[in-house]
C-alpha positions in Angstrom: 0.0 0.0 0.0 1.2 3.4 -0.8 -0.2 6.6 0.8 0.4 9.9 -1.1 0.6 13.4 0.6 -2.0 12.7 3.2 -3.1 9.8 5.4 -6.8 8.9 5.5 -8.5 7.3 8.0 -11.2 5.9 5.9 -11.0 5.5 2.5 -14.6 5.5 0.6 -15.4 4.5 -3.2 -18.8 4.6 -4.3 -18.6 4.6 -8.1 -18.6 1.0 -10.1 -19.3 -0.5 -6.4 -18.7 0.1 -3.2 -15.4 -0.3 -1.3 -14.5 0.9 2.2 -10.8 1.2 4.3 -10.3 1.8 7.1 -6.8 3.0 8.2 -5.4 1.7 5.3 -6.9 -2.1 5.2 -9.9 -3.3 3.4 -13.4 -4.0 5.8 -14.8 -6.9 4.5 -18.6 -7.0 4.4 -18.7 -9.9 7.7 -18.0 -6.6 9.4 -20.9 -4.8 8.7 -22.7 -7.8 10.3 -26.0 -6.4 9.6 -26.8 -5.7 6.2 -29.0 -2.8 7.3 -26.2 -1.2 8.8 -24.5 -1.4 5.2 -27.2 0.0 3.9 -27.8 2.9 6.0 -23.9 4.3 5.8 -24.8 4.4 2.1 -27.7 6.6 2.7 -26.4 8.8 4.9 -23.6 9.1 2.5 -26.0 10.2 0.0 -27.3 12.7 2.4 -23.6 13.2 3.9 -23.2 17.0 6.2 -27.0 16.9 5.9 -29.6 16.1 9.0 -31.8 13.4 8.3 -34.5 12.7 11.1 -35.2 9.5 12.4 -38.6 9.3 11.3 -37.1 9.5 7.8 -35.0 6.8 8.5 -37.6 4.7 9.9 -39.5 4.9 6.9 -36.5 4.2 4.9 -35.3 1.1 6.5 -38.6 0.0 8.8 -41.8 1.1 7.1 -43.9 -2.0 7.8 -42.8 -2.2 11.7 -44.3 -0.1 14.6 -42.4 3.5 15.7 -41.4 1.0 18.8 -40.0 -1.7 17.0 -38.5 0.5 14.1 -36.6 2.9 16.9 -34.9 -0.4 18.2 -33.7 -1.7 14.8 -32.1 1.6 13.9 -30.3 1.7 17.5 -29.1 -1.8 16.8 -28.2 -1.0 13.5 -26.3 2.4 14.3 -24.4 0.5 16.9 -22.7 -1.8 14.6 -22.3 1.5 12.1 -20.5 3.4 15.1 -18.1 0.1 15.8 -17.6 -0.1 11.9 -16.5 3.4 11.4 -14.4 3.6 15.0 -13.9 0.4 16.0 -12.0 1.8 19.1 -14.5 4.7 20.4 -15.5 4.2 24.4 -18.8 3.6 24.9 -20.8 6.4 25.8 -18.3 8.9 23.5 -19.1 11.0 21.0 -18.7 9.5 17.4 -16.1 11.8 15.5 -18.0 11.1 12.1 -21.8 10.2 13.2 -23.3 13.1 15.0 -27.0 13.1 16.5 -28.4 16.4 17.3 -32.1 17.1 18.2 -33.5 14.1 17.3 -31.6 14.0 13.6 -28.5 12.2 12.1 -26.0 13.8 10.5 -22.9 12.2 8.8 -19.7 14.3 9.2 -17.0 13.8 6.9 -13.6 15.6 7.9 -10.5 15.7 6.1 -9.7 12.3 7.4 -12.0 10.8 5.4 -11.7 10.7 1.4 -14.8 10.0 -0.6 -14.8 9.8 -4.6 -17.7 11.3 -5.1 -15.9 14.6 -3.1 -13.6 14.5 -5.1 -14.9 14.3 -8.0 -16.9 17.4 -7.4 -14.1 19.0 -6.3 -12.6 18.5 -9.7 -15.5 19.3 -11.7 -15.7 22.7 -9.8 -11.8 23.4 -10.2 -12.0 22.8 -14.4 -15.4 24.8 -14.4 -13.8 27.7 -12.6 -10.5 27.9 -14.8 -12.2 26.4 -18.3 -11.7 30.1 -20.0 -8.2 31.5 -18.6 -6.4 28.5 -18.0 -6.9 25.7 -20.3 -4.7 23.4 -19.0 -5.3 23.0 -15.7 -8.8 22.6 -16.4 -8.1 20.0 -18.4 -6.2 18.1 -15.9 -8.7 18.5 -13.4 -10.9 16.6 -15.6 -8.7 14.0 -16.7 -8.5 13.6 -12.6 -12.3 13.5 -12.0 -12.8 11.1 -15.3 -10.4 8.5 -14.0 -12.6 8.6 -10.4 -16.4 7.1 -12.6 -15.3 3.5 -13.0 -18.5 2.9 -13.2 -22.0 4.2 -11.5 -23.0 5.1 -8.3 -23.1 2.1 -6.4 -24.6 -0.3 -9.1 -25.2 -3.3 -6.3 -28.0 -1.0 -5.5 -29.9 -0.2 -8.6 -33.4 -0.5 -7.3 -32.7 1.3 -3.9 -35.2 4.4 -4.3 -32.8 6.7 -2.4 -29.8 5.9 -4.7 -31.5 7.2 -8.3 -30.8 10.8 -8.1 -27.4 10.8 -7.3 -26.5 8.0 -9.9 -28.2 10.0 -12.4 -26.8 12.8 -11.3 -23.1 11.8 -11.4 -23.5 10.1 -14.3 -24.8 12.9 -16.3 -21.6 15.1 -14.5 -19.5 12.2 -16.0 -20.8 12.7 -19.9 -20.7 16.1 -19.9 -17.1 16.2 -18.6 -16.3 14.0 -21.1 -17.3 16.3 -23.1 -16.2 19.3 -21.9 -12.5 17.3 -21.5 -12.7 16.1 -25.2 -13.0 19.8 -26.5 -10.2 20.9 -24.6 -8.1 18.1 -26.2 -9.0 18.9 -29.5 -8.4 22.8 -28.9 -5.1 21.8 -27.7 -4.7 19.9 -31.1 -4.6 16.2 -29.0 -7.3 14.5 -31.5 -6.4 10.9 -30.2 -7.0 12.5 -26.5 -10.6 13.8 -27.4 -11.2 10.6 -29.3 -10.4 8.6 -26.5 -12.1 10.1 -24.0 -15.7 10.4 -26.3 -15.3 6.3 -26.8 -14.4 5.8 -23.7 -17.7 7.6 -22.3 -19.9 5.8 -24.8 -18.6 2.4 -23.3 -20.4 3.8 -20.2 -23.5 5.3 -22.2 -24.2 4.4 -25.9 -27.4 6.2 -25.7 -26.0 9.7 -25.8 -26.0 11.0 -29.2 -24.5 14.5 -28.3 -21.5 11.7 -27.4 -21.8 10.1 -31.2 -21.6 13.4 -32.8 -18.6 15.0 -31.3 -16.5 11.5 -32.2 -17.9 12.4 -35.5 -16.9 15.9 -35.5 -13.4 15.0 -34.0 -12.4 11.6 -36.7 -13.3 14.4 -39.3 -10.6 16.8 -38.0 -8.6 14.2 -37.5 -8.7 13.4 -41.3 -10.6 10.1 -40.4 -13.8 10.3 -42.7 -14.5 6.7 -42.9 -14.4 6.6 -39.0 -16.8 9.5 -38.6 -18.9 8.2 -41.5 -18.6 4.7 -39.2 -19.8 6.3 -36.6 -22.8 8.2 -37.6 -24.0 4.6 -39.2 -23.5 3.0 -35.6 -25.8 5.9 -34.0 -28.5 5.4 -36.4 -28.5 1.8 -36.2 -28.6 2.6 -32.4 -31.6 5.1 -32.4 -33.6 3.1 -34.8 -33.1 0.0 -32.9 -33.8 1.1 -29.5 -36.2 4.1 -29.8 -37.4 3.3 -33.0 -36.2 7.4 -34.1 -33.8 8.7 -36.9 -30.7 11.1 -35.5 -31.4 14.3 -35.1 -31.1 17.2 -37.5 -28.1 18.4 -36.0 -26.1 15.2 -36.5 -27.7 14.5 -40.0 -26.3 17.9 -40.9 -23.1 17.3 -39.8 -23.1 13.8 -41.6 -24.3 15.3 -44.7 -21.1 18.5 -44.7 -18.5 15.3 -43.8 -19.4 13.1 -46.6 -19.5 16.3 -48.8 -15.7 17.0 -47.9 -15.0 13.0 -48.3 -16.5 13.1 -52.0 -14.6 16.3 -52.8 -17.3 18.9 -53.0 -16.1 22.1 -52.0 -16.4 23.3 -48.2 -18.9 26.2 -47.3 -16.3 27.2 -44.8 -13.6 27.3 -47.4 -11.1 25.5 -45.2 -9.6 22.6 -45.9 -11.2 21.0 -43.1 -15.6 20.7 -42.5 -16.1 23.3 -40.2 -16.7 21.1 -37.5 -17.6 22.9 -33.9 -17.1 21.3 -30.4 -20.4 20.0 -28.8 -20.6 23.2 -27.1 -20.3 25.5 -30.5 -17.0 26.4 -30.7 -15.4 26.0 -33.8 -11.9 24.0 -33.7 -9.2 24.3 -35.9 -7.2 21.1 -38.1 -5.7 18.9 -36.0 -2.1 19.3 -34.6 0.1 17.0 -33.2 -1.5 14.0 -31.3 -1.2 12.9 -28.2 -2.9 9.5 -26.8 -4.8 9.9 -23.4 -4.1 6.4 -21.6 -7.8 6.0 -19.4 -8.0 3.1 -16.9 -11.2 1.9 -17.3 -11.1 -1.5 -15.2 -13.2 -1.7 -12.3 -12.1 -2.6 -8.6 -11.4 -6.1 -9.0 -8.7 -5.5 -11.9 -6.6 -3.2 -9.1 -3.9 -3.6 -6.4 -2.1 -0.6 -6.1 -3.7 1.5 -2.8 -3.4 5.3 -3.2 -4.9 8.4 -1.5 -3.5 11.4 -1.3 -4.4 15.2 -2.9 -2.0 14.4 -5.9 -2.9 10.4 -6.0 -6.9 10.7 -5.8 -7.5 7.8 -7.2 -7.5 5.0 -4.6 -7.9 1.5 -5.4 -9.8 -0.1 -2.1 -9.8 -3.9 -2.9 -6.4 -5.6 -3.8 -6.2 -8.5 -6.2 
């Protein structure tokens, strides 16, 4: 195990599954000997620094039993959460990172704890603030938060009410990062970078056309024609096939002005190139030197290097 920069006392991953350390070692589930108790550190982290009452949690977690009945589970349960999170506290102590005021629950996460989906906000916020005066960094800090979505929130949970929003919500962060980090790529001139990264984000969601039509737009500058021509083929097939629709005007239109330049026809634009725009409307110029973007896509099980630190924020939790 290698710590970088900063030593964590818990370690959190919640995106392609979830994985939790605890002073550097993996807790195997046996410790959570309650599956509820699982469960409800999940929850609270989807409500994490917020209150959440325990008549919220009841009907969570207890719906079908009496306020008497429920009150005891969730005692039970936040016992063996309490051991799981500081498994030396004294009885009677104040938990450091569970904190009940008023009748509510309120999971407190300090900078002892690291948590991917922090982090990836962090990031995202960071590139969003510095997109316009300093490209680079920005770009960076998205190559940091893309490496962080292995996979969705917590997919072992798909039909847990309580975990749809924030799935939904991380994974549309995720695309339009992609996005946003495939444009600055290409402005940089790094075609096989922005190529990459769109591919690599439609292995997570083929449904995205916006996704289809910026590989398009990059293969053309990238003098790759039969690729973009490729592509637009495979997102109609997809549309047709699975919502019975053709592609939308936009991506028609931009099919239509690539095979134009394929077969020769002179360019509206007048440049050698289609004039091909980023998916956000900005035109980008012919493609300069390229530069591959290596992304690890492999999920927890494929890892056994442990890093977390501010420089090293991707942690692996679960060694080979």
């Amino acid at each position: 195990m290698s710590i970088t920069g900063h030593r964590y006392t818990l370690c959190i991953r919640t995106f392609g599954g979830f994985q939790f350390m605890r002073n550097g070692k993996l807790v195997p589930l046996s410790e959570w000997k309650l599956h509820k108790s699982l469960q409800l550190f999940k929850y609270l982290l989807v409500h994490r620094g917020q209150p959440v009452s325990i008549p919220q949690l009841l009907g969570v977690f207890w719906p079908d039993m009496t306020e008497q009945r429920g009150r005891r589970n969730l005692q039970a349960t936040l016992y063996v959460l309490r051991r799981v999170l500081e498994p030396d506290l004294a009885a009677f102590k104040t938990s450091r990172y569970l904190i009940y005021e008023k009748g509510q629950y309120i999971l407190s996460l300090d900078r002892t704890v690291w948590l991917d989906l922090n982090v990836f906000d962090s990031h995202i916020r960071r590139a969003s603030q510095l997109k316009e005066h300093d490209p680079d960094t920005a770009r960076q800090s998205l190559r940091a938060a893309l490496k962080l979505y292995h996979d969705r929130f917590l997919p072992e949970d798909l039909y847990e009410d309580w975990t749809v929003y924030t799935r939904e919500r991380y994974h549309d962060l995720f695309i339009q990062a992609s996005l946003d980090y495939a444009e600055l790529e290409a402005a940089a001139g790094n075609m096989s970078a922005a190529i990459s990264a769109c591919r690599k984000a439609l292995a997570h969601d083929p449904y995205v056309e916006e996704l289809h039509r910026a590989l398009m737009r990059y293969y053309a500058i990238a003098n790759r024609r039969a690729d973009a021509v490729q592509q637009y083929r495979q997102c109609r097939r997809m549309l047709e096939e699975e919502f019975g629709v053709a592609p939308s005007r936009k991506t028609e239109a931009l099919y239509r002005e690539i095979v134009r330049e394929d077969t020769g026809e002179e360019n509206p634009s007048g440049s050698h190139h289609p004039s091909v725009t980023s998916p956000h409307g900005i035109e980008r110029p012919a493609s300069g030197p390229q530069s591959a973007t290596s992304f690890n896509g492999q999920g927890y099980p494929h890892r056994s290097e442990i890093s977390c630190g501010p420089t090293a924020i991707d942690p692996p939790l679960m060694a080979t």
